[in-house]
C-alpha positions in Angstrom: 0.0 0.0 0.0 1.8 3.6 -1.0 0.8 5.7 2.0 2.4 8.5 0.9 0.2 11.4 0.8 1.2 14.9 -0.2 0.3 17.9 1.1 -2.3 20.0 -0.5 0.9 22.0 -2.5 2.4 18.7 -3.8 4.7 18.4 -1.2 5.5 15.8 0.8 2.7 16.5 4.2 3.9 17.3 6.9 2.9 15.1 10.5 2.9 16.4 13.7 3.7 13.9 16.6 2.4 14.8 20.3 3.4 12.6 23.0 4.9 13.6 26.5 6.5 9.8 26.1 9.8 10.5 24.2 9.7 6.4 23.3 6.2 6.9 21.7 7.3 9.5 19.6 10.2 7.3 18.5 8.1 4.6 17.4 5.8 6.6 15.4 8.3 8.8 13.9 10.0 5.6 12.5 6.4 4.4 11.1 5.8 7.8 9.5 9.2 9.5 8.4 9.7 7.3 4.8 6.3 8.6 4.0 6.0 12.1 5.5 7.8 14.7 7.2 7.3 14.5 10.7 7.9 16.9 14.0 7.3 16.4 17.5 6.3 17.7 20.5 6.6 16.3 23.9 3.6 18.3 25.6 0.5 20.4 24.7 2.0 24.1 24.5 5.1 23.2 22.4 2.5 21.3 19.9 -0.1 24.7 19.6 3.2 26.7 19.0 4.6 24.4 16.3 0.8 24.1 14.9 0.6 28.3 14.9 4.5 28.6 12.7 4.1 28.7 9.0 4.2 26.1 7.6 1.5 24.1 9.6 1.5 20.5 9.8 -0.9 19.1 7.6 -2.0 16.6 10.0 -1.4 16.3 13.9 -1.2 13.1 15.5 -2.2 14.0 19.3 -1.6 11.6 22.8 -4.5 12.5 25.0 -3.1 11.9 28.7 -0.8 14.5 29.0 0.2 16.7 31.6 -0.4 20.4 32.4 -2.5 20.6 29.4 -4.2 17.4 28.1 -5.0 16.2 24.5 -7.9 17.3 25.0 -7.6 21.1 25.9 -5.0 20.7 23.0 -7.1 20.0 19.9 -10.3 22.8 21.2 -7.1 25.9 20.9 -6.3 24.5 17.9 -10.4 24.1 16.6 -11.1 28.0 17.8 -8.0 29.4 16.3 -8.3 30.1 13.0 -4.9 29.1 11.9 -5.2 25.4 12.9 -8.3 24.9 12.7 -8.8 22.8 9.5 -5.4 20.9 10.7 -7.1 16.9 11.4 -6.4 15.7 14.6 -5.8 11.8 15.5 -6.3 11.4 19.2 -3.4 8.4 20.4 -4.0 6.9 23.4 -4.4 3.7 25.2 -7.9 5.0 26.7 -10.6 2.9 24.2 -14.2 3.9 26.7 -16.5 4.6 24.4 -17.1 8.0 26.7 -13.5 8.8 26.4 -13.6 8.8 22.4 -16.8 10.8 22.4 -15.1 13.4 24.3 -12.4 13.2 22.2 -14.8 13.8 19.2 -16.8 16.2 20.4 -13.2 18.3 20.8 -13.1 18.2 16.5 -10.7 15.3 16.5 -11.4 13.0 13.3 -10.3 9.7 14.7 -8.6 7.6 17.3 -5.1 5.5 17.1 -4.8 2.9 20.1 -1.6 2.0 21.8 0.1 -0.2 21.0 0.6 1.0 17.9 0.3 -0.9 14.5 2.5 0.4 11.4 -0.1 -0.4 8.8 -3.2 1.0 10.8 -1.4 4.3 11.4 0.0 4.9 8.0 -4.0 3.8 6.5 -5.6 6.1 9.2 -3.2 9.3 8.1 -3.4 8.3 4.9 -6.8 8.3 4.7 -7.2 11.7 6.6 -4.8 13.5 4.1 -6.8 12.7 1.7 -10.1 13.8 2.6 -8.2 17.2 3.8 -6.8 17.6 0.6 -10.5 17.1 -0.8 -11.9 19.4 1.2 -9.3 21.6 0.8 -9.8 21.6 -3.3 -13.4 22.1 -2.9 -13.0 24.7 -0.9 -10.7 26.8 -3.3 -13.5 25.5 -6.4 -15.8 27.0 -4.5 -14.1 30.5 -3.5 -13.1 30.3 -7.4 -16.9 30.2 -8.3 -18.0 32.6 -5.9 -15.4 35.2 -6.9 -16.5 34.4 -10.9 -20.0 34.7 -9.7 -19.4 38.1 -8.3 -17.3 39.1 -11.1 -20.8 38.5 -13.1 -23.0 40.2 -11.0 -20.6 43.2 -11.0 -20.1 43.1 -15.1 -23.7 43.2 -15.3 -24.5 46.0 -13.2 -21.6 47.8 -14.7 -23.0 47.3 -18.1 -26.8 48.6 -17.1 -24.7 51.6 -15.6 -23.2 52.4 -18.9 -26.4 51.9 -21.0 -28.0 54.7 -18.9 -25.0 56.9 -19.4 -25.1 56.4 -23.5 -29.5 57.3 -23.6 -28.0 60.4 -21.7 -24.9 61.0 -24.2 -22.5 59.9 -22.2 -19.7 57.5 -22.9 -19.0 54.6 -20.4 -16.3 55.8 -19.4 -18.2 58.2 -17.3 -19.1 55.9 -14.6 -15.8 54.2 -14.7 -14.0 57.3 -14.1 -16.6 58.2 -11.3 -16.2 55.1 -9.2 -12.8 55.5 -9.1 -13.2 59.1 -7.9 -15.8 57.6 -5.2 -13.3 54.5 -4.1 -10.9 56.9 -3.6 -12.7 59.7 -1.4 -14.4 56.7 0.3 -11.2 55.4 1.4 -9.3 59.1 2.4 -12.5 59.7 4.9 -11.9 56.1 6.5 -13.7 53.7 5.2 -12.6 50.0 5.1 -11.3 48.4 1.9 -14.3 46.4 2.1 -16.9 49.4 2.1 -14.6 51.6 -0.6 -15.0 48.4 -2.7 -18.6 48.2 -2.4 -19.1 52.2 -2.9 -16.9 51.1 -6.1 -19.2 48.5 -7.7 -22.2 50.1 -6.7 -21.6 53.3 -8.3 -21.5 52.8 -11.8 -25.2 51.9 -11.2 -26.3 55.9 -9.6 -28.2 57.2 -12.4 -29.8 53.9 -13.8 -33.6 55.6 -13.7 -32.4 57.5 -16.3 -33.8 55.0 -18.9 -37.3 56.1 -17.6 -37.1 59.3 -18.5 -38.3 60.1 -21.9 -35.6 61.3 -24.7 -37.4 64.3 -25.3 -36.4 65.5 -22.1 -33.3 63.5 -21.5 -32.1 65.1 -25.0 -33.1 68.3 -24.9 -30.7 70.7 -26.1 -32.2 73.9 -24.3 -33.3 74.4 -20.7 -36.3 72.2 -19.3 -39.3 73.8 -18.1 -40.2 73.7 -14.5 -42.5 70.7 -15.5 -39.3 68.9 -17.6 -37.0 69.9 -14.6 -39.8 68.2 -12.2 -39.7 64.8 -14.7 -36.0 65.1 -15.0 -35.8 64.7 -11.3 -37.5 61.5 -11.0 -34.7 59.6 -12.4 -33.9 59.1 -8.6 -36.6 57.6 -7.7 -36.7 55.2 -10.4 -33.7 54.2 -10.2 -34.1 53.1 -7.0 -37.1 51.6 -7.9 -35.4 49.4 -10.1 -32.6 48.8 -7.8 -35.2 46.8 -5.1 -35.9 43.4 -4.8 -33.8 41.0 -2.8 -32.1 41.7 -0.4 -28.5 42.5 -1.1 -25.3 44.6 0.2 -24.6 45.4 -3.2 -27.9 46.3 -4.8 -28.5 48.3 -1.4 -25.8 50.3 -1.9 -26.4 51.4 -5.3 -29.9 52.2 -4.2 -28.6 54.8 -1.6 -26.4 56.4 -3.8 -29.2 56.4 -7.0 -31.9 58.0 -4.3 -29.5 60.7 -3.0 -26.3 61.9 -4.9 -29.0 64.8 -5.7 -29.5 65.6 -2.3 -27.0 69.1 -1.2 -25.7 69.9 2.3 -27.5 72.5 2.9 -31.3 71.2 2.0 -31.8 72.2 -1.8 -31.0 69.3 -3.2 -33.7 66.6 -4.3 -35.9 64.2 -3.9 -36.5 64.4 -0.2 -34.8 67.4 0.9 -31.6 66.2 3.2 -29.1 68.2 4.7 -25.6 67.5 6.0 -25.3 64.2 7.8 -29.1 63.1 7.1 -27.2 62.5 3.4 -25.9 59.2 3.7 -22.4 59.2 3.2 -21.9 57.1 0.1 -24.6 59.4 -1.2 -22.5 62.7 -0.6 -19.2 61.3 -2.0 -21.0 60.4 -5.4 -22.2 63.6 -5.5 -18.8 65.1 -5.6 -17.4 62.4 -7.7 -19.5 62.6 -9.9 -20.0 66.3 -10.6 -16.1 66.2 -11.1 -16.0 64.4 -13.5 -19.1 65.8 -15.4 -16.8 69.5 -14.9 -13.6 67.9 -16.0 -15.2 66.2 -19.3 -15.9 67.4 -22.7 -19.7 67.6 -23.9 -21.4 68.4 -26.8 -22.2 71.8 -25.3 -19.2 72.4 -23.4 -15.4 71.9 -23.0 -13.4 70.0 -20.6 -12.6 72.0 -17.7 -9.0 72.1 -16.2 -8.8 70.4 -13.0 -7.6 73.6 -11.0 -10.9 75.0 -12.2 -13.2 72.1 -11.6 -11.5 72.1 -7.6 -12.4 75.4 -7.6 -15.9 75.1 -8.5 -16.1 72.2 -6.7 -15.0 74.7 -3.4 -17.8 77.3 -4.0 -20.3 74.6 -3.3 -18.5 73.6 0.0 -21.5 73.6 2.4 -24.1 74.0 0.6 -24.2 71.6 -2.6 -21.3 69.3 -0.9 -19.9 68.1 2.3 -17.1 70.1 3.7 -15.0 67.4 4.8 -15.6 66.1 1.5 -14.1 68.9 -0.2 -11.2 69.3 2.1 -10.2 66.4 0.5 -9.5 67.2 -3.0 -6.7 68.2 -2.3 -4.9 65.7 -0.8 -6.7 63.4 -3.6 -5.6 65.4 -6.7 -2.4 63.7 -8.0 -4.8 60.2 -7.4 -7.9 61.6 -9.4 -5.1 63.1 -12.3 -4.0 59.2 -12.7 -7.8 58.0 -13.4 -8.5 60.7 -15.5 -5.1 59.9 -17.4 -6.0 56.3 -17.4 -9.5 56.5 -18.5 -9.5 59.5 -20.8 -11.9 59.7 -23.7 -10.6 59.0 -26.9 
């Protein structure tokens, strides 16, 4: 029987022994070492410390009556840290009471080795084990391969629906690319998390969806709406959060913030419902910014790209009323970062 099981990176696994009983450790170390690689430890401490050092062991074979702290103690550190947890521990011992291995497995060990020990049943229990480790480990990484593909997806999809609401409003994709860049990177200078810069990242591109139910006729219009236009024009907000609802979802909620109010202004005026200052969620005051940058510092059909000095500027003179203050402080500190997107994602 080849009971030679390699590690989960092709490499010969790696098995720790744990035995206060130097002679115990012998004999397994001479069953195990043509196979595997194999370290000891001769009571419980030295065992979670060689269990916590990169590399870990791949599977730890773990005596039970030992003193200070027993086996037992042993394999529940090494279940509630998340470093060894998915390490299998094989109890040895020459306990065989039924209550003593139900102890043993309600502690996360996999199985049990009796004393005296047999070569062929320890290399077939280890072998075993590596195995269905190594399983699990694959289908874990399949499965954190097809979730990240799955969210790659979603994200493609609501980055596409973002840019097909930019182009019925003349507007090249690039737009919202440029713009959630912008928003990652304010998101991030304020202090948010990676995690919530990201999701402000893939959310955004989705901020002015309603704008497919506005009719072209207003959309297009090359002149200034009328009041009753303006008032039309305005419910893009609300129906683009309409269309963001459904299930629930981080993601889709998100983008419904920040499609219901990167209209709203600091002080009040803005629209639909009126906010002011920190009643604005935040997401829904950095897109605001982000994105009327951009619209400054891009070339239109009825106007020219504005410098970026100029666009800051602007951008100042609406410091508490159309935008957050702390916001705005910002640009400053963010210009060199918003240069590179611009340079990156320039129109063509």
């Amino acid at each position: 029987m080849n009971s030679n099981v390699a590690s989960s990176d092709g490499q010969r696994a790696t098995i720790l022994v744990v035995d206060d009983t130097v002679q115990n450790i012998d004999v397994l170390t001479g069953m195990l070492d043509s196979c595997y690689k194999v370290k000891a430890a001769i009571n419980g401490l030295r065992a979670l410390e060689i269990a916590r050092t990169a590399p870990a062991p791949d599977l730890i074979l773990l005596d039970i009556m030992m003193p200070n702290i027993d086996g037992l103690e042993v394999c529940r550190r090494l279940k509630t840290d998340t470093r060894t947890r998915n390490i299998p521990v094989i109890f040895i011992t020459a306990m065989n009471e039924a209550e003593d291995e139900a102890r043993g497995f309600e502690a996360g060990a996999v199985d049990y080795i009796t004393k005296p020990f047999r070569a062929l049943t320890v290399l077939a229990r280890v072998s075993t084990h590596l195995a269905l480790a190594n399983q699990n480990k694959e289908l874990e990484r399949q499965v954190r391969e097809r979730t990240a593909e799955l969210r790659e997806t979603r994200i493609d999809v609501i980055r596409c629906l973002g840019k097909a609401a930019e182009f019925k409003d003349d507007n090249t994709g690039l737009h919202v690319v440029r713009m959630s860049h912008y928003a990652r990177i304010l998101a991030l200078e304020v202090g948010m998390t990676e995690t919530e810069a990201d999701l402000i990242f893939d959310a955004a591109p989705m901020h002015d969806v309603g704008k497919i139910g506005i009719p072209d006729s207003i959309l297009k219009k090359p002149g200034k709406l009328s009041s009753d236009e303006w008032l039309v024009m305005q419910k893009h907000v609300e129906i683009g959060a309409e269309i963001l609802s459904g299930r629930p979802s981080e993601l889709l909620d998100m983008a419904r913030t920040m499609a219901l109010t990167h209209h709203e202004r600091w002080d009040g005026s803005g629209y639909p419902k009126g906010l002011a200052g920190e009643d604005i969620p935040l997401p829904g005051r950095i897109l605001a910014l982000a994105d009327v940058f951009d619209a400054l510092c891009s070339a239109r059909s009825y106007k020219r790209a504005w410098p970026v000095e100029d666009a800051i500027r602007k951008i100042r003179l609406g410091s508490g009323t159309h935008f957050d203050p702390r916001l705005v402080d910002l640009l400053d500190k963010v210009r060199d970062q918003f240069n590179a997107v611009r340079m990156q994602y320039q129109e063509l």
